[in-house]
N, C-alpha and C positions, 0 to 999 in steps of 0.2 A: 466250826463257828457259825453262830446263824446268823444270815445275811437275808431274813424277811423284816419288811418295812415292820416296826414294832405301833401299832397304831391305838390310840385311848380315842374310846367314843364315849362322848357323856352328854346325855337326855334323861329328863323324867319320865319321858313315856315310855317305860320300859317294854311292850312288844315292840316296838319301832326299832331299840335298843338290843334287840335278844336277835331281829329277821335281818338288821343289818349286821351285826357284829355274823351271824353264818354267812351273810352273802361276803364280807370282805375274806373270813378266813377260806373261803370254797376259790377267792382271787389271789390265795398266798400271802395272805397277809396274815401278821399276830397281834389277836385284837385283845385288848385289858377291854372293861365295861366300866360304866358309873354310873347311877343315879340323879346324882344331884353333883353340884357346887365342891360340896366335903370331901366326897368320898372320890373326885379329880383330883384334889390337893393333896390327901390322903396316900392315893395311885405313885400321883409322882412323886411324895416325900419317900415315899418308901418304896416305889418296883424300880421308880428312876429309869432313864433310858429310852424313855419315847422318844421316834422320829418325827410325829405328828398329833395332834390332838383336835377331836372331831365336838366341835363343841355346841353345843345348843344355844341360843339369845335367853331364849323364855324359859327359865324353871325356878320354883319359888325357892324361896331363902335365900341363898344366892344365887343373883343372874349370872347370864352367861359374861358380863362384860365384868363384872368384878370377880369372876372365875379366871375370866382370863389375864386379869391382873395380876393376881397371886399364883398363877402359871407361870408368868412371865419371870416373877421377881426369882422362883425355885431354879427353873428351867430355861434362863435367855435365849437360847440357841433354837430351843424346840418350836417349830413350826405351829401356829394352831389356827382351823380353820373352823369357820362362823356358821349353823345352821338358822338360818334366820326365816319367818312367817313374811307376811305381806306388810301384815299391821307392825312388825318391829321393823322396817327394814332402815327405818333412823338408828338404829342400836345396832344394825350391821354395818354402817358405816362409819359411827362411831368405834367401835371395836377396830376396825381398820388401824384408825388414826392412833389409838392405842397397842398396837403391836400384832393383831390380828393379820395372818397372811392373807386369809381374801373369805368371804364367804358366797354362800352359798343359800338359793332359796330353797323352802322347804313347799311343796316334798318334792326332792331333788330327784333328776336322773344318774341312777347308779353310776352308770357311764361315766358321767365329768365328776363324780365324787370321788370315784376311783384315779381319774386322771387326775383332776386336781391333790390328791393324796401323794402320788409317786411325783407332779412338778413341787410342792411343799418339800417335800425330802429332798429333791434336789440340792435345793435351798440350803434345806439344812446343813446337807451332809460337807457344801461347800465351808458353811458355817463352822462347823469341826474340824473340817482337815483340810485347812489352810494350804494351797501349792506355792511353790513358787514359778511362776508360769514364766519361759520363754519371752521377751519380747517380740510380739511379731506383729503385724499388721493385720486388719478389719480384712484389707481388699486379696488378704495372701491364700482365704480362705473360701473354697465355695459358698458362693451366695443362693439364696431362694429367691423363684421369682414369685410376682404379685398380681393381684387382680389389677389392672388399672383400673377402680370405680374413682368414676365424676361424682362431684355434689352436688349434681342434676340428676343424678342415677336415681332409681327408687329404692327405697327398702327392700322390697321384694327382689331388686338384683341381688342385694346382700345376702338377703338370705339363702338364695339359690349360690352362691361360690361359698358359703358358710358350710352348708349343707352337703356339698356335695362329698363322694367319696373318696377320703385319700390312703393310699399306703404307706406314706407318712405317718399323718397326724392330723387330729380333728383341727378344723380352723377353726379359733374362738373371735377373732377380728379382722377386717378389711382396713386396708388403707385406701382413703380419698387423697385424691390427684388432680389437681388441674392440668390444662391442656398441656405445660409445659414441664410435669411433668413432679412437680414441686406439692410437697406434700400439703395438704393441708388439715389432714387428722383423723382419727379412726373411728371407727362404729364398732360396737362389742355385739358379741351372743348378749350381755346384758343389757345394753341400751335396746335392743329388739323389743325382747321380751317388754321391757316395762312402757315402750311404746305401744304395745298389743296388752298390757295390762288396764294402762290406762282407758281405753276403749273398752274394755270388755273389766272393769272394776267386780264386779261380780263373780268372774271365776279365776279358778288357779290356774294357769297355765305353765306350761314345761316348755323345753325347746322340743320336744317331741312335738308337739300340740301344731308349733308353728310350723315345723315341718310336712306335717300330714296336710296343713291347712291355711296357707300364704296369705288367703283372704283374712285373716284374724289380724294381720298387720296396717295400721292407717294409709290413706295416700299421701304417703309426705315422700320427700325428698334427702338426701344424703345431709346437705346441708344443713338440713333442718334439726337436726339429731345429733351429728357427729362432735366429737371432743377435738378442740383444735389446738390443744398445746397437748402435742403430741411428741415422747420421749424420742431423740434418734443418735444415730453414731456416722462421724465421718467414713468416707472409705480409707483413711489416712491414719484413723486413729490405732494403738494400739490394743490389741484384741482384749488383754490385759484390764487395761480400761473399760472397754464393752460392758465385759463380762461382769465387773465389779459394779457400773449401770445398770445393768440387768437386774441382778439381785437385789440391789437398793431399791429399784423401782418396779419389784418383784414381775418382772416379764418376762416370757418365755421364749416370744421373737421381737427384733427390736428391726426399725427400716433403717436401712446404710443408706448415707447422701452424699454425693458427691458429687461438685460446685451446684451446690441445691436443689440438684434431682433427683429424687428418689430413684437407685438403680436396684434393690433388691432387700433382700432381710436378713438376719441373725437368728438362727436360733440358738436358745441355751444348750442343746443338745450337743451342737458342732462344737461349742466350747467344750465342752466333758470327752466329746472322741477325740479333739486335739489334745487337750492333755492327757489323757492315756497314750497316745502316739509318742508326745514326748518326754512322756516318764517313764516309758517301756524300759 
């Protein structure tokens, strides 16, 4: 049986298209290609069975968001993520709102294409093969801890606990905290970046860029930036529920509260090793 992520990349810039599709499969992955719009629709009418679909915003005849339309209507279950420019990045949030799992700027780092491609299948796979999970509780199961950042903190704290090394998992966001400990909303790898875009309008920048170079980030503050309606889950709740949160509001860790304090996180991962524990 093969059990490699089955992944469709479709862009018109076919070298772009020919150096990714060798770097995914050199990662274990099985890459279909596409061209255009058609020859996506095409793929899935007839190879069928993608877990992911890597899809471009910008390519003429059809775009990326009306590709991804007619994706969706063949394929519901199939995960597809967003290649999107500076200049479209209104059509990558559009696409969003249209059934798109998340995307991604261009020209992305491998790294989080990859990552993002294996948290997409997660998704999916959940999407197909439906468990029926144990009733158990949020609090029954180890928790992660968290940076405590203030939204007095600067960006530059962020980026430094973003950045640093885990044998985990890369962190893609912080959670801000007041003194008492009560959430009030996260900062992403993406609010960064487009914070250091904005200032520097003129070039592309990667989370590489910002890493190598802290000073590309404005002097603002945590506050100033951060998303404050922030998804979370009881310590009380059942995992059940979480989980089924999670994937609706497509996130990978989610903060556990209990009597309104933030005491730690979720990740989607613990959910997938508890159920294998308890379908064993």
């Amino acid at each position: 049986m093969n059990d490699k992520i089955r992944v469709l990349l479709v862009d018109d810039e076919q070298q772009f298209v020919i150096s990714m599709a060798r770097i995914l499969k050199i990662r274990g992955f099985e890459v279909t290609s596409a061209y255009d719009g058609y020859q996506a629709i095409d793929a899935v009418k007839h190879g069928g069975g993608f877990d992911v679909v890597v899809l471009d915003v910008k390519m003429p005849g059809m775009d990326g968001v009306e590709t991804l339309g007619e994706i969706k209507k063949r394929a519901p279950d199939t995960e597809v993520i967003m290649l999107t420019g500076h200049a479209s990045l209104e059509s990558g949030t559009r696409a969003m709102r249209k059934g798109a799992y998340d995307y991604l700027m261009k020209p992305c780092d491998i790294e989080d294409l990859v990552e993002k491609i294996r948290e997409a299948h997660e998704a999916e796979t959940i999407k197909r093969n439906p468990v029926l999970w144990p009733r158990k509780r949020v609090r029954e199961i180890p928790l992660h801890s968290f940076s405590r950042l203030k939204p007095e903190d600067s960006l530059e704290k962020a980026l430094e606990v973003m950045s640093r090394d885990s044998e985990e998992e890369s962190i893609e966001e912080v959670h801000v905290v007041n003194g008492e400990d009560r959430l009030q909303g996260i900062v992403t790898r993406r609010d960064l970046l487009n914070e250091a875009q904005k200032v520097h309008a003129g070039t592309s920048l990667t989370w590489n860029h910002l890493v190598e170079s802290p000073r590309l980030l404005p002097k603002k503050k945590l506050k100033e930036v951060l998303r404050p309606q922030t998804v979370s889950t009881q310590a009380n709740a059942y995992l059940t529920d979480a989980a089924n949160q999670m994937i609706l509001h497509k996130l990978r860790r989610m903060p556990v509260v209990r009597a309104g304090r933030m005491i730690g996180v979720i990740r989607l991962e613990d959910v997938f090793q508890y159920m294998d524990q308890e379908t064993e």
